[in-house]
C-alpha positions as CSV (number, residue, x, y, z in Angstrom):
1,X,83.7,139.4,177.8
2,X,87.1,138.9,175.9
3,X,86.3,135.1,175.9
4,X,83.0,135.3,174.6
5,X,84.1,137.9,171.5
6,X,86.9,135.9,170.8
7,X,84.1,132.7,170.4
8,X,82.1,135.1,167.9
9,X,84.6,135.8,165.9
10,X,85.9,132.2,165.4
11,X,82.1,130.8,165.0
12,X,82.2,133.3,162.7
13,X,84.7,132.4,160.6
14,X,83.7,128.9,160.5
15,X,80.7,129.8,158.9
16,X,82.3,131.2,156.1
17,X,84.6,128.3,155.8
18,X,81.8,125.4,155.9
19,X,80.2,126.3,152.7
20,X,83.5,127.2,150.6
21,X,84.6,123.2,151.7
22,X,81.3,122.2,150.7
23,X,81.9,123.6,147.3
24,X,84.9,122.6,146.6
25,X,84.3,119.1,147.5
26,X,81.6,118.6,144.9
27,X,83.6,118.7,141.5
28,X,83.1,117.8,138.1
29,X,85.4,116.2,135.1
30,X,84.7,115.7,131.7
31,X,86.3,113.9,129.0
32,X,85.7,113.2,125.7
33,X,87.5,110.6,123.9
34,X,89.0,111.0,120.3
35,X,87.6,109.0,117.7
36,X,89.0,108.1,114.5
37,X,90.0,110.6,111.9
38,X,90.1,111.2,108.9
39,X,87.0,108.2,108.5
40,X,84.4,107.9,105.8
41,X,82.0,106.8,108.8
42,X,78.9,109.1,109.4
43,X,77.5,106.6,112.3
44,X,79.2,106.4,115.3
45,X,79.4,106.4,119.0
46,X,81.6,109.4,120.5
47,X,82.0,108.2,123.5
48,X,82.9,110.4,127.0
49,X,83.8,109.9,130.4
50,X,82.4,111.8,133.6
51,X,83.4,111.8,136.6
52,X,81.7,114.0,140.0
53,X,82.8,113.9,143.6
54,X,80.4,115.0,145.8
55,X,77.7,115.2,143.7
56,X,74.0,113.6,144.5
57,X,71.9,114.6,141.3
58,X,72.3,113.1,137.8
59,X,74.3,114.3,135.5
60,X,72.9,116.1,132.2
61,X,75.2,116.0,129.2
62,X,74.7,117.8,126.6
63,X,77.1,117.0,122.9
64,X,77.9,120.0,120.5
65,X,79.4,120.0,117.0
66,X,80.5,121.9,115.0
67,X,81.7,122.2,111.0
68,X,84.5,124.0,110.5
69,X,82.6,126.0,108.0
70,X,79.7,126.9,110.6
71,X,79.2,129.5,112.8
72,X,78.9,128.3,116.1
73,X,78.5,124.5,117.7
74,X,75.1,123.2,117.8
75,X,73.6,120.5,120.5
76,X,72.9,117.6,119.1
77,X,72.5,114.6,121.9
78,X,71.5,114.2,125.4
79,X,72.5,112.0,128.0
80,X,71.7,111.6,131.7
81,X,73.9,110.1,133.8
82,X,74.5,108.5,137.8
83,X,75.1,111.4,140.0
84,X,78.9,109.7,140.5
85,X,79.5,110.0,136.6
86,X,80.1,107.1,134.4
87,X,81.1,106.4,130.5
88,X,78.7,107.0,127.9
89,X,78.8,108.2,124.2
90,X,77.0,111.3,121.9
91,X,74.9,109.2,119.2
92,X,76.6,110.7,115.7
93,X,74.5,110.0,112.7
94,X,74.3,111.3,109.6
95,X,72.0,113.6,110.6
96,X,75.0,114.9,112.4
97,X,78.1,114.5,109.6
98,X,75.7,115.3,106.8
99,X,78.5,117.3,105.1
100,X,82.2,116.1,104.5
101,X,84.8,118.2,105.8
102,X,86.0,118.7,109.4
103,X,84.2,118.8,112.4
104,X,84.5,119.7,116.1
105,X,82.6,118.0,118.8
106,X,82.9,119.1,122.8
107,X,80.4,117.8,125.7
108,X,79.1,120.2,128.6
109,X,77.8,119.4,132.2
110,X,76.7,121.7,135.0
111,X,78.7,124.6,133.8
112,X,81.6,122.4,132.9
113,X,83.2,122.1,129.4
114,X,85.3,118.9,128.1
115,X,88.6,119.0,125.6
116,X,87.2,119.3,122.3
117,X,88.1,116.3,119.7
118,X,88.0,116.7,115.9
119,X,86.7,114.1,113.2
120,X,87.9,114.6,109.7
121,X,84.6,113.3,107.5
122,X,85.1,112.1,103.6
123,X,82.9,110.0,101.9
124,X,84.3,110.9,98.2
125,X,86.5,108.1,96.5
126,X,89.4,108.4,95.0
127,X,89.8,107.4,91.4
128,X,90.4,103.9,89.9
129,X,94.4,103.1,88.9
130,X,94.9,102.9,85.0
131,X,97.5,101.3,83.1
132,X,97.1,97.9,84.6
133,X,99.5,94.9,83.1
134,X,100.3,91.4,84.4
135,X,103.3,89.5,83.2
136,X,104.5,86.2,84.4
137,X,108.1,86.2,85.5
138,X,108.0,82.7,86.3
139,X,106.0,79.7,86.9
140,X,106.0,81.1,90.5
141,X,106.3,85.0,90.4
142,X,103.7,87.6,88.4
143,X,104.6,91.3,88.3
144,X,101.5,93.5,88.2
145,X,102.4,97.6,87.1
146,X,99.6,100.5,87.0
147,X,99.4,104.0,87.8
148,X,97.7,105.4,90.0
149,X,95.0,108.5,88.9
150,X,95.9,112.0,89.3
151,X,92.8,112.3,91.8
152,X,94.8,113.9,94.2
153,X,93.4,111.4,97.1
154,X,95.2,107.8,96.5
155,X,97.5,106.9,99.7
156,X,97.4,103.4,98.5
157,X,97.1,100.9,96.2
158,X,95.7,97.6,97.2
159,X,96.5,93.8,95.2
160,X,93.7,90.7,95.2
161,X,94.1,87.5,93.7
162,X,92.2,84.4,93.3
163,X,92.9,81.1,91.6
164,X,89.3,81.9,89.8
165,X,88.2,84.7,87.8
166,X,85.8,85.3,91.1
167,X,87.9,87.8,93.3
168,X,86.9,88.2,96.6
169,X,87.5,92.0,98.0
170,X,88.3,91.0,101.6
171,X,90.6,90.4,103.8
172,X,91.3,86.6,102.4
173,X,91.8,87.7,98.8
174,X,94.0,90.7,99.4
175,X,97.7,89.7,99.3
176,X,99.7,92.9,99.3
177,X,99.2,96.6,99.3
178,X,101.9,99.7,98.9
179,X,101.7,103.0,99.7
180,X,101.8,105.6,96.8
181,X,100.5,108.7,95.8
182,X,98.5,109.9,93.2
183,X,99.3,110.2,89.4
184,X,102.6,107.7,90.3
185,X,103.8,104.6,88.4
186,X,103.7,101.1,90.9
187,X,103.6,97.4,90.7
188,X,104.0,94.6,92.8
189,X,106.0,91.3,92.6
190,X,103.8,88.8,93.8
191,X,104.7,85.1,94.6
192,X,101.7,82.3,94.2
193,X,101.5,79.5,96.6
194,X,101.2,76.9,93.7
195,X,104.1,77.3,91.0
196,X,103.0,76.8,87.6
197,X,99.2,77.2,88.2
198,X,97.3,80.0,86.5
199,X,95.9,83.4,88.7
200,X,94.0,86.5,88.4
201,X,94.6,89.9,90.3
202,X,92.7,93.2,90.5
203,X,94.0,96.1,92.2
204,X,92.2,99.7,93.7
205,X,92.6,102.3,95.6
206,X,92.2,103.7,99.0
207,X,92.4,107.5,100.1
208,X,93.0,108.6,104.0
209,X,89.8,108.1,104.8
210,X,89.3,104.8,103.9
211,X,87.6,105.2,101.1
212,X,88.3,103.0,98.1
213,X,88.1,103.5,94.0
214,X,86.3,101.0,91.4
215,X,88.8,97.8,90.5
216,X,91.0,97.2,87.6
217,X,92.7,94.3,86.7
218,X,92.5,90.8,84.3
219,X,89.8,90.7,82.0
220,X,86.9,88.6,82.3
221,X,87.3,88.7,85.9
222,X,84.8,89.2,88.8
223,X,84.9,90.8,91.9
224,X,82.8,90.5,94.8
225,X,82.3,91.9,98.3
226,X,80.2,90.2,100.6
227,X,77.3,88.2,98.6
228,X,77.2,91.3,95.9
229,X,79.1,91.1,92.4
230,X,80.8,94.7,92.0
231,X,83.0,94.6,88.5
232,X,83.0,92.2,85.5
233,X,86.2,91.8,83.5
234,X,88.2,94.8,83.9
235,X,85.6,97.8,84.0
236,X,85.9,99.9,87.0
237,X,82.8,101.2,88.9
238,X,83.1,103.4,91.6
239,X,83.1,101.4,95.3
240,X,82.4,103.2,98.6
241,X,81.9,101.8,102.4
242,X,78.4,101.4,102.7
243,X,77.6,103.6,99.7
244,X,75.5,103.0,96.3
245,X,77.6,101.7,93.3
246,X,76.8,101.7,89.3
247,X,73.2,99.5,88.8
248,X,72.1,100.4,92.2
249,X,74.2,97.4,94.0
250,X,74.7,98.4,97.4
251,X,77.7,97.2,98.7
252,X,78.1,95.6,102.0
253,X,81.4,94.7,102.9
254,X,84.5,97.3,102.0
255,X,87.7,97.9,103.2
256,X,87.2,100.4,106.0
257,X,88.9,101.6,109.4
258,X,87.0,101.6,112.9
259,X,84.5,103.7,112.9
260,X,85.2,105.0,116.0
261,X,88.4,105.6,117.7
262,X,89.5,103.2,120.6
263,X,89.3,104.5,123.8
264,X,92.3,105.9,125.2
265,X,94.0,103.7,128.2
266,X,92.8,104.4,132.1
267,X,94.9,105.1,134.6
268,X,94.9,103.2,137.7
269,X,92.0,101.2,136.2
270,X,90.1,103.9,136.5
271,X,88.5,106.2,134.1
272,X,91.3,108.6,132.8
273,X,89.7,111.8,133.3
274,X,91.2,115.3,132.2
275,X,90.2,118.3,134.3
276,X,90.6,119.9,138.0
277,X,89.6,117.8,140.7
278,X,89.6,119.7,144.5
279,X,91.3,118.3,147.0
280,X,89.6,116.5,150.0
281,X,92.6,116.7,152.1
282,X,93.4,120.1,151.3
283,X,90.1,122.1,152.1
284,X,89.2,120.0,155.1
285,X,92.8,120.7,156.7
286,X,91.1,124.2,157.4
287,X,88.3,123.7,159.2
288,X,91.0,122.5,161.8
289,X,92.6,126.3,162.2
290,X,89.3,127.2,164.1
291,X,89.8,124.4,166.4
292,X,93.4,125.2,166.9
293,X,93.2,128.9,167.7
294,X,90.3,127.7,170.8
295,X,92.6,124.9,172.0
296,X,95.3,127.3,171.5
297,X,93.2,130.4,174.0
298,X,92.1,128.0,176.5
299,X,95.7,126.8,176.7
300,X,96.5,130.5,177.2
301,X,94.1,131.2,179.8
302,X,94.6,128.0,181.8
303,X,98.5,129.1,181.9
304,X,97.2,132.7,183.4
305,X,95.4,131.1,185.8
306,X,98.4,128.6,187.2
């Protein structure tokens, strides 16, 4: 009789045990990775990571946003996922950064919430530099002064140069850059790969955000970004990534960051995933107290018996 209570009462207690392992093997991690900020980019992949041990139906994950000036987060992207979790992104358009200013994003699956990341979003430019002179040093050197506008947004002032009054506002005609402030007196010395031949430079400027003012610079020059003309001689006209300029001209190629942030490094080459995973090893060590305590009774009663 003593036996068979003693059997009850462990069965018993197995059967509470069973489903609390069964629970806590099936877990769920979310991350969301941080993109780029502040950015003047309203089109963007936010991209995530999931990760669920146990799981066997797909994943729903849901993105929310949020401006700082609003009153709750909103959903605004879907995504369905492998039942073992995988990387994916929240599709971010300008349906979702329709207003500048700063914004808070977060993803949620089954009950489960992710870090929140923030996005900074400015698509206003800063103001064009004034006071622009060029003066030849030497038949090898030019010094180039300005000041920059008292916009209140300028972080830096870029330099471009050509051997042409056609100024190309990439990569291959920018030759130097400085980092100043608004309403602030500059210049740059700048050395020219052929001494004693004649060049041109324009200069702008570039807020935090990428963003970058009209050019100023010799007269009678040209700028141009991608196949589009943007200034003639030294009138400046506004110039944003992506954005409409004076005459309609829409520019195509600016000087702008990533749109989106890299994605952070992996651990282990796996996913790096932020959040509480259960312990396999842990909650299964239990189930083997049940089987311990009847080992240990028999062992008892077989002792008795000798």
């Amino acid at each position: 009789m003593k036996l068979k209570l003693f059997l009850i009462t462990v069965l018993s207690a197995i059967g509470l045990i069973i489903p609390s392992v069964s629970y806590a093997l099936t877990s769920l991690s979310l991350r969301l990775e941080p993109p780029k900020t502040p950015t003047n980019q309203n089109n963007f992949k936010l991209t995530f990571v999931v990760l669920q041990v146990g799981g066997t139906e797909n994943i729903t994950v849901d993105c929310y946003k949020k401006l700082s000036t609003d009153s709750d987060y909103i959903k605004f992207d879907t995504k369905v996922i492998d039942p073992e979790g995988d990387t994916d992104y929240c599709n971010v358009d300008s349906n979702v950064l329709n207003t500048a200013g700063e914004y808070s994003f977060y993803i949620k699956a089954n009950g489960s919430q992710s870090n929140a990341v923030i996005v900074n979003y400015n698509s206003s430019f800063p103001s064009t530099p004034v006071s622009y002179s060029k003066e030849r040093l030497n038949d090898c050197d030019y010094k180039i002064k300005f000041k920059t506008a008292d916009d209140g947004r300028t972080v830096k002032v870029e330099l471009f140069r050509s051997d042409t009054k056609s100024i190309s506002l990439d990569s291959g005609g920018r030759v130097a850059s400085t980092n100043i402030g608004p309403n602030t007196e500059g210049e740059f010395t700048n050395s020219v790969p052929v001494c004693g031949k004649e060049y041109y430079y324009v200069i702008r400027a570039v807020d935090s955000s990428d963003n970058v003012s009209g050019t100023t610079g010799d007269s009678n020059t040209t700028t141009t970004s991608s196949t589009s003309t943007i200034v003639t001689g030294s009138s400046a006209i506004a110039i944003g990534s992506g954005s409409q300029v004076a005459g309609g001209t829409t520019i195509e190629e600016t000087i702008s960051g990533t749109p989106t942030g890299e994605p952070s490094s992996t651990e282990s080459g796996n996913a790096a995933i932020l959040g509480t995973e259960t312990s396999k090893g842990f909650n299964i060590k239990w189930l083997s107290i049940p089987l311990i305590l009847i080992a240990a009774y028999f062992f008892l009663k077989s002792r008795k018996r000798a």
